[in-house]
Backbone as CSV, one residue per row, in Angstrom:
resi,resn,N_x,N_y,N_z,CA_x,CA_y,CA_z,C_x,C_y,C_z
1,UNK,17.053,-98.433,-25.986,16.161,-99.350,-26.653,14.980,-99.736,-25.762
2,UNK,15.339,-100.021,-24.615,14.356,-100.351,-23.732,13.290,-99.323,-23.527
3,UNK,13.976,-97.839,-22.950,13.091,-96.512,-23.188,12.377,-96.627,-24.747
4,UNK,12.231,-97.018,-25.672,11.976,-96.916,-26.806,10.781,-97.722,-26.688
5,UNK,10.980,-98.742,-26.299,9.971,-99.757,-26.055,8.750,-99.615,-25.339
6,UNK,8.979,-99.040,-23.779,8.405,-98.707,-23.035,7.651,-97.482,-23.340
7,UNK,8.009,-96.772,-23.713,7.466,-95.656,-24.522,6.507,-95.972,-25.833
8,UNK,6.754,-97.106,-26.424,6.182,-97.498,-27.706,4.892,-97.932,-27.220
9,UNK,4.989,-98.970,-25.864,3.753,-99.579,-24.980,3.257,-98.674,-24.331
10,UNK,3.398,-97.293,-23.541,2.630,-96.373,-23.185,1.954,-96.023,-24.139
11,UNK,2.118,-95.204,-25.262,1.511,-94.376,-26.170,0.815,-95.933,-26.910
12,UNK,0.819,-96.751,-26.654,-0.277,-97.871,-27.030,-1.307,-98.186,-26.374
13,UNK,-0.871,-98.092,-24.628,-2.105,-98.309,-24.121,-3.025,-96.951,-24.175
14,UNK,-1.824,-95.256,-24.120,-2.933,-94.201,-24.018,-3.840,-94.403,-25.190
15,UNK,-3.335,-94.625,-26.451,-4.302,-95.055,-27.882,-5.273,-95.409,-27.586
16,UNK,-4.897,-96.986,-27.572,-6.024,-97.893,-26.725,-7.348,-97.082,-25.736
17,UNK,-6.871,-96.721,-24.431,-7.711,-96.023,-23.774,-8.542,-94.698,-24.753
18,UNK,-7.612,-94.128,-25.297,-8.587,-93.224,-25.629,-9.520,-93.390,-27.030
19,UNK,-9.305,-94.455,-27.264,-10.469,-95.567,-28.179,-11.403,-95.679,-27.677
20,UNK,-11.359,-96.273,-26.400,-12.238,-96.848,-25.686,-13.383,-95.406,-25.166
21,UNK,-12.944,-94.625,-25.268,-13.248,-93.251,-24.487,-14.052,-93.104,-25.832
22,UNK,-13.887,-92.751,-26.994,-14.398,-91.960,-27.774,-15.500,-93.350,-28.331
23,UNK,-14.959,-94.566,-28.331,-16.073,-95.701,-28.681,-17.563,-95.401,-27.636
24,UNK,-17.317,-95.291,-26.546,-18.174,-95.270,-25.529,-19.013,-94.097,-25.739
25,UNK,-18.339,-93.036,-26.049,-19.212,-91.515,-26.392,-20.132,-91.869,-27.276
26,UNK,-19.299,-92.402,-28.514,-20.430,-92.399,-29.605,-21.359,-93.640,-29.323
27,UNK,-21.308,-94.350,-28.733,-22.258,-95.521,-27.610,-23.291,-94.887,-27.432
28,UNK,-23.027,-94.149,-26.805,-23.549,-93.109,-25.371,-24.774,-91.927,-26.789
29,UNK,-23.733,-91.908,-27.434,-24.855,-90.476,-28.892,-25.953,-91.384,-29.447
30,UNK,-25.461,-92.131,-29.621,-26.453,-93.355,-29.929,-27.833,-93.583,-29.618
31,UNK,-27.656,-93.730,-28.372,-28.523,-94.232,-27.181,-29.285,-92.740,-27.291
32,UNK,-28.499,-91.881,-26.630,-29.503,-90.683,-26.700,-30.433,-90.371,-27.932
33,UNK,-29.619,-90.660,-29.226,-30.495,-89.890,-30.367,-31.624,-91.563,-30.393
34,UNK,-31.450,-92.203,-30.247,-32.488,-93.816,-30.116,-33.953,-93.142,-29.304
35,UNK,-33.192,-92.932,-28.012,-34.355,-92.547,-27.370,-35.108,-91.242,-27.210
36,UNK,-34.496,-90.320,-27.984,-35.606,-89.101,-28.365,-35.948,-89.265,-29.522
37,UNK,-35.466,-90.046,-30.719,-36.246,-90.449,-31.532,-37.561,-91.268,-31.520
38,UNK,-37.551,-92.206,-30.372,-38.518,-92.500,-29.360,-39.487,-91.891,-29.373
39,UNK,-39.009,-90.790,-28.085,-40.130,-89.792,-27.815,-40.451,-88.951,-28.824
40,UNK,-40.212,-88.875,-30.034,-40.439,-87.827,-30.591,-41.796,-88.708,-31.800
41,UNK,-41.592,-90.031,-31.873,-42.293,-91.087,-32.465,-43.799,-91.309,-31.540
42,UNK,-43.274,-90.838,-30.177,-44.628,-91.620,-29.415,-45.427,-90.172,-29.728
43,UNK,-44.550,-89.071,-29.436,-45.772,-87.788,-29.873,-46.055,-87.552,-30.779
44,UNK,-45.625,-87.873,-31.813,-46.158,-88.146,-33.260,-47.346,-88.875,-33.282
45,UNK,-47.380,-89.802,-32.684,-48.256,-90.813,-32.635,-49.340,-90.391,-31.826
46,UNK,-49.268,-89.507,-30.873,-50.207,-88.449,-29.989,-50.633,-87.992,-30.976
47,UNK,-50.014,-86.841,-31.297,-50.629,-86.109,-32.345,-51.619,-86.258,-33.340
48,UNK,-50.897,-87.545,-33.820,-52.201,-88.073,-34.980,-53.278,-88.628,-34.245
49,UNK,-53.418,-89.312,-33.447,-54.452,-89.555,-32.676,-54.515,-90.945,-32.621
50,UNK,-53.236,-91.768,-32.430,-53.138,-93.272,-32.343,-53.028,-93.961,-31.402
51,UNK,-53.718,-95.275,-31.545,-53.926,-95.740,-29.829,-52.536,-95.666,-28.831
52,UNK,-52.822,-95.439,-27.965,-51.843,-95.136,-26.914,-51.560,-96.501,-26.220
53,UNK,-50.099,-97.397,-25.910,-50.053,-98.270,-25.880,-50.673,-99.127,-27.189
54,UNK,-50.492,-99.123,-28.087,-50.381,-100.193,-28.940,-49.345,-101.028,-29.259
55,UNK,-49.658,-102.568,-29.846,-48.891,-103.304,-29.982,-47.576,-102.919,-30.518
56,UNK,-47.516,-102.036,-31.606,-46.191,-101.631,-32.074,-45.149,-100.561,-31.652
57,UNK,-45.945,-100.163,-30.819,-45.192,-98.885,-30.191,-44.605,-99.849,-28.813
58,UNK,-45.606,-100.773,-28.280,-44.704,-101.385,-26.669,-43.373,-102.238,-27.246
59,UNK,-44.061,-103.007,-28.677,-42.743,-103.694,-28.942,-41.625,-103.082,-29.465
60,UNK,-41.704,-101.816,-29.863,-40.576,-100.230,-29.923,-40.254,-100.481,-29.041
61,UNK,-40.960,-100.013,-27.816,-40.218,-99.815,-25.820,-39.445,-101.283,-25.862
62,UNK,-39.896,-102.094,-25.717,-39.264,-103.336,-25.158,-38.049,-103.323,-26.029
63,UNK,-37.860,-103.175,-27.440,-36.468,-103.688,-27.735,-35.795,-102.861,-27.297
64,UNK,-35.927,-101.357,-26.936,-35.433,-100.296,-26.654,-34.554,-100.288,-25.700
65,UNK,-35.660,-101.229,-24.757,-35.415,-101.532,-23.079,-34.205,-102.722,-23.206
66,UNK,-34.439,-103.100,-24.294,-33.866,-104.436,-24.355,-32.168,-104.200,-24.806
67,UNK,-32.389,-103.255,-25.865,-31.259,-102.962,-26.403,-30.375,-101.941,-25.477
68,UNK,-31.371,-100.893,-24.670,-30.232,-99.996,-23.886,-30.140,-100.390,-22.410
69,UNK,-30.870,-101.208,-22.285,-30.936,-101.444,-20.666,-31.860,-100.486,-20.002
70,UNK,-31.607,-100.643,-18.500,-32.584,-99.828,-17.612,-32.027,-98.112,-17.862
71,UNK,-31.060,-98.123,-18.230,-30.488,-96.559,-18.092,-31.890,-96.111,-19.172
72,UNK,-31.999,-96.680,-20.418,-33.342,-96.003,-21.161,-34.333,-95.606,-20.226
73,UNK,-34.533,-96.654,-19.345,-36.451,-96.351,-18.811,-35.780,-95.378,-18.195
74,UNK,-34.738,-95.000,-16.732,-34.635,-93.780,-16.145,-34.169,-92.768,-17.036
75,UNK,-33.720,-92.815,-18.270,-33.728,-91.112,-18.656,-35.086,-91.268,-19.030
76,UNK,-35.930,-92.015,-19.727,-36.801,-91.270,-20.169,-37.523,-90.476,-19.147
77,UNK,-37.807,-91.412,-17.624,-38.323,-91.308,-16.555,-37.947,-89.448,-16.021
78,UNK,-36.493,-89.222,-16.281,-35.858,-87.793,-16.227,-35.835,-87.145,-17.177
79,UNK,-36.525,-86.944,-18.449,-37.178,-86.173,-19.438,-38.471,-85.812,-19.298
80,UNK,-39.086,-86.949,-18.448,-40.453,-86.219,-17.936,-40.603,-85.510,-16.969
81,UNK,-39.626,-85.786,-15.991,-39.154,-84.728,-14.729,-38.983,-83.241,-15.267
82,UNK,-37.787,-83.377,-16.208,-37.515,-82.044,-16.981,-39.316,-81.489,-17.597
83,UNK,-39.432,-82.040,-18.032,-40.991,-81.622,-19.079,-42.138,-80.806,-17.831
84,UNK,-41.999,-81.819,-17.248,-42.889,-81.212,-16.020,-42.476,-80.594,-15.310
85,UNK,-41.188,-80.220,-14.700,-40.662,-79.024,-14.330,-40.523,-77.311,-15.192
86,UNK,-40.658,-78.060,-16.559,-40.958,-76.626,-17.778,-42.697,-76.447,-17.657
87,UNK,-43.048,-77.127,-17.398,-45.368,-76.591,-17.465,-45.250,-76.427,-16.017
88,UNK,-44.332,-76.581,-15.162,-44.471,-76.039,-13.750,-44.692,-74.557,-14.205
89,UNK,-42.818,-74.489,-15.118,-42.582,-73.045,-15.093,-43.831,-72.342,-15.665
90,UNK,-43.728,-72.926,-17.188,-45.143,-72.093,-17.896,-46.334,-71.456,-17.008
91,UNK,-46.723,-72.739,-16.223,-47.866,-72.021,-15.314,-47.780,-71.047,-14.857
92,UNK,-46.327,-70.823,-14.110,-46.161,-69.661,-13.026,-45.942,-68.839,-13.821
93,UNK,-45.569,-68.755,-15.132,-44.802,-67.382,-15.872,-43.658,-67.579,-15.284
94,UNK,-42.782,-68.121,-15.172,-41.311,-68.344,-14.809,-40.779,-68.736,-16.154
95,UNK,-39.932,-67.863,-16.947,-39.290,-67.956,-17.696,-38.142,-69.276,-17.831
96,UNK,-37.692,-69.675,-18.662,-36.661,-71.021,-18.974,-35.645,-71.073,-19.892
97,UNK,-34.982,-71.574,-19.861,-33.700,-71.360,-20.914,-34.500,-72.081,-21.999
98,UNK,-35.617,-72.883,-22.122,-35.974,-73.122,-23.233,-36.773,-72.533,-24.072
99,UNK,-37.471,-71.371,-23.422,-38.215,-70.719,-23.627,-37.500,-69.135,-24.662
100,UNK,-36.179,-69.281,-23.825,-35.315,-68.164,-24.275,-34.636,-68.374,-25.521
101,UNK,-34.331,-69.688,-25.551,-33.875,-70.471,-27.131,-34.996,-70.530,-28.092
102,UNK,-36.586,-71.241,-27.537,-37.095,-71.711,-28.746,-38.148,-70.819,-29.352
103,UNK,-38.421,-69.640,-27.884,-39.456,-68.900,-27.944,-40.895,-69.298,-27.543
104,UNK,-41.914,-68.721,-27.146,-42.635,-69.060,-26.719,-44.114,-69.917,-27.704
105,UNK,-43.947,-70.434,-29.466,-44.077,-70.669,-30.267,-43.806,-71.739,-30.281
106,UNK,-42.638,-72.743,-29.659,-42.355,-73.592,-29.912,-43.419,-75.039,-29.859
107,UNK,-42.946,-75.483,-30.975,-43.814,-76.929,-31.188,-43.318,-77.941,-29.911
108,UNK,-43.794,-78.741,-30.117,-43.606,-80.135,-28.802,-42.446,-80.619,-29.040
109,UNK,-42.276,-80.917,-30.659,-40.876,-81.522,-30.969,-40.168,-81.140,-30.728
110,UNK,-39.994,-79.282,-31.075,-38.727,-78.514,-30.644,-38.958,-78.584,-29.631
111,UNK,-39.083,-78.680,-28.240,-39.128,-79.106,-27.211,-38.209,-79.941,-26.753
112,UNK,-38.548,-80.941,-27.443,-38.034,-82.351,-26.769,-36.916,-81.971,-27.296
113,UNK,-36.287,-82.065,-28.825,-35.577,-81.373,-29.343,-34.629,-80.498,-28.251
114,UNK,-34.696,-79.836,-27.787,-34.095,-78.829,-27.191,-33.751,-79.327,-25.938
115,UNK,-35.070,-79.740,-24.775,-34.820,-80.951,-23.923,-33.520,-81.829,-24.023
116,UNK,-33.598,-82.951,-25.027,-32.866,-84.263,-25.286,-31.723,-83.800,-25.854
117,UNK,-31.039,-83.243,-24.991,-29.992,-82.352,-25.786,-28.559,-83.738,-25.942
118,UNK,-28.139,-84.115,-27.568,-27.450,-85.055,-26.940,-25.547,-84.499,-28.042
């Protein structure tokens, strides 16, 4: 009975834990698809030709910032690392795994897209 018990409270806390595990992932998918939806909004907003820094786009960033914390500003900060390490490549003719996926055709979105892999 006791083994029964003890056993009943293991396979409760592994439950438990692995709740917590799969809550946190989809946390975590969240956040990612938030913030390339982001970026994919601010180049939109490039594209069309809209003021850069405007009121509605900083108050986008700030809740962003607000809602994911600092981990937002450093990935985005390491999506531009990535970005600029791919127009490194382009320049040189150094081929990329993104280049090999999206082709050399690819739009900005598929880019990021492909980039923000979440």
């Amino acid at each position: 009975m006791i083994k029964n018990i003890l056993s009943a409270l293991r396979q409760a806390r592994i439950d438990n834990e692995l709740q917590e595990i799969l809550t946190e992932g989809n946390r975590t998918r969240e956040s990612a698809n938030t913030i390339r939806e982001f970026l994919l909004k601010v180049l939109q907003e490039d594209i069309d030709g809209k003021e850069k820094f405007n009121d509605e786009i900083l108050q986008e960033a700030a809740e962003l910032i607000e809602e994911l914390g600092p981990g937002a500003f450093y990935w985005m900060a390491d999506i531009a690392v990535q970005m600029t390490v791919l127009a490194q490549c382009a320049l040189r003719d150094i081929p990329t795994n993104v280049e090999a996926e999206l082709g050399k055709d690819a739009s900005a979105a598929e880019i990021v897209k492909c980039v923000v892999v979440i």
